[in-house]
C-alpha positions, 0 to 999 in steps of 0.5 A, a space after each residue: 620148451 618148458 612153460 615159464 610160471 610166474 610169482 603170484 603177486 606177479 599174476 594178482 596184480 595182471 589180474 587187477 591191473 585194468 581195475 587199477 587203471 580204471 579207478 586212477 581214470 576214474 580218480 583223476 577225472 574226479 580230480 580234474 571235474 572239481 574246482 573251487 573258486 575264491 571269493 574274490 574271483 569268477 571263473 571263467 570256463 572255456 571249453 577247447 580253448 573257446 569260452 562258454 561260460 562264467 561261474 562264481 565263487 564256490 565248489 564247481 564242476 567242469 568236464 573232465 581230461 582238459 575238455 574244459 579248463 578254468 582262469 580264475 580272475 580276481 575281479 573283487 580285488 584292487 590289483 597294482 602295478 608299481 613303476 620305478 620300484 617295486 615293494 619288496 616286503 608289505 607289512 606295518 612298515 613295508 620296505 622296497 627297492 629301485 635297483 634295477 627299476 630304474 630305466 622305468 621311472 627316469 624321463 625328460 620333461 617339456 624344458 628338457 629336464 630329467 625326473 625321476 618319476 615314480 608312480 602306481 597304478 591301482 585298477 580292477 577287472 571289470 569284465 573277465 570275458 575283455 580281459 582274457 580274449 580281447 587282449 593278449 596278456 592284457 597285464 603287460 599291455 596294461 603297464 606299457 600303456 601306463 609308461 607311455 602315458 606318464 612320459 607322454 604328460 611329463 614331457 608336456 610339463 616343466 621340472 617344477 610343475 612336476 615336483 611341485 605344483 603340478 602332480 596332481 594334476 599329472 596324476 589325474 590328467 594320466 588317469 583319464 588317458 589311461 582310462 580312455 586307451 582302456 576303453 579303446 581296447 576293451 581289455 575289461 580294465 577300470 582305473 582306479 587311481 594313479 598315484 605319483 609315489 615320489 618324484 625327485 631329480 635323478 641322483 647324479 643332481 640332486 645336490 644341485 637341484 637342492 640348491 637351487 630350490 633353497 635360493 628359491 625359497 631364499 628368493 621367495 621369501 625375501 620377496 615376501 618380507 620385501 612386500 610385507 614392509 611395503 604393504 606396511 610403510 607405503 598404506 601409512 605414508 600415503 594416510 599420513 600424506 592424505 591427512 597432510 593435504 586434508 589439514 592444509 585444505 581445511 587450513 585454506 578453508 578456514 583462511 578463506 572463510 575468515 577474510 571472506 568475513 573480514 571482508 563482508 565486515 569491513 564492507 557493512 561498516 563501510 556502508 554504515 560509515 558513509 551513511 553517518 561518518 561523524 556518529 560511525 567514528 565516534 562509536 568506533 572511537 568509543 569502541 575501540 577505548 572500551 576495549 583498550 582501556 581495561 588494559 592499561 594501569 594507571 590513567 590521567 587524563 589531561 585537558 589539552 588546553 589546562 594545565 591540571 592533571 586530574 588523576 582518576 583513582 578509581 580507573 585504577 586496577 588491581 593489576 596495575 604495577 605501583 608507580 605506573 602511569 598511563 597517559 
């Protein structure tokens, strides 16, 4: 039996190929023994799937042939989860999109209405070590913690608190019960912030809930005129009608004081009266014409017992009409 001989580059390249084995080991284990880290993220290295250690950011090594593998971790970085929406394009004017989200965001609230909530939570990994092995999948666990505690806080809510008045309050009250189950779970997760994105009735009402917001605010402000007149007319009336009682009482007043004076008046000259009564009649006679007399025009005076008249010219004033006489 004759003796197959081989091509030359055949034979060359069995003489080589254990060196060509050997250098693509060698290449791979270079290959798979570096590793760089980003600057925002740790490394964790386990070593047979068992942790043992954590390294920075930077060009690193690690055993070779899957011995030991890396998880990068962004813990320098604001990580989200979007509920109800999600962002479709970020940019200057980033565009997003509910089709298909829709199951997340539409809730009962405490009256028994429906919301369409859509919210975001901002958080960041604290603890790389919690965050791989303390939970499984810590991402998901985290957005269904998330959606149990928002439907847990507008089930305990009106429609209106949660439109309204209350979303800041609803946005604080989930991030402390958010934070809390964290803790309890030890996933490494600290919240940042929750934001309610947009809360709106569902589709199917928002005309009629429109409408009845406007005759609300229809409500409202007819209220407010209402209480704006009142606060203008009934203040006025009321001064007006204390000005009214305090002019008649002062009236009184005035009444009073003068026929209290009156009185006493009266009663002093009484008294002097009985102590003289011809001299007080004579000098309230003489009184009484002092103060008459200026007013009258012309004046004659006649004896009763004579039958002269004797005019007294110089009685006579200025103001006197011609041909008038006085007796």
């Amino acid at each position: 039996m004759s003796e197959v001989k081989l091509p030359p580059e055949v034979l060359m390249l069995k003489k080589y190929a254990k060196s060509i084995i050997v250098g693509i080991i060698i290449a791979i284990g270079l290959f798979s023994t570096i590793y760089t880290v980003g600057p925002e993220e740790v490394g964790v290295v386990t070593r047979f799937g068992k942790f043992d250690r954590v390294v920075t950011s930077g060009l690193n090594f690690k055993a070779p042939f899957g011995v030991e593998s890396v998880d990068k971790v962004p813990v320098e970085r604001q990580l989200k989860q979007e509920f109800g929406f999600r962002t479709t394009e970020s940019s200057v004017r980033s565009s997003y999109t509910k089709r298909g989200f829709e199951d997340e965001s539409i809730m009962l609230t405490g009256d028994l209405n429906l919301a369409d909530v859509e919210w975001v939570i901002q958080y960041r990994i604290v603890d790389p070590y919690l965050y791989l092995f303390r939970v499984r999948n810590a991402d998901k666990t985290l957005r269904d913690m998330s959606e149990s505690v928002v439907r847990k806080v507008v089930g305990d809510r009106t429609v209106n608190e949660v439109l309204t008045v209350g979303r800041m309050e609803v946005a604080l009250v989930v991030e402390g019960l958010l934070q809390e189950l964290c803790n309890e779970y030890e996933n490494g997760i600290k919240i940042d912030q929750v934001v309610l994105q947009d809360v709106n009735p569902p589709e199917q009402v928002k005309p009629s809930f429109n409408a009845v917001n406007e005759a609300q605010q229809q409500r409202e402000t007819l209220i407010n005129q209402g209480q704006a007149e009142f606060n203008r007319v009934i203040p006025r009336a009321r001064g007006e009608a204390q000005q009214t009682v305090q002019q008649a009482e002062a009236y009184a007043l005035n009444r009073v004081n003068f026929a209290l004076g009156e009185t006493n008046r009266f009663n002093a000259l009484y008294d002097e009266f009985i102590k003289a009564p011809e001299v007080t009649r004579t000098r309230i006679y003489l009184e009484t014409m002092a103060r008459i007399m200026p007013k009258v025009g012309n004046k004659v005076i006649v004896d009763e017992k004579g039958n002269n008249v004797l005019p007294l010219l110089q009685m006579q004033t200025e103001n006197t009409p011609r041909g008038g006489t006085n007796r």
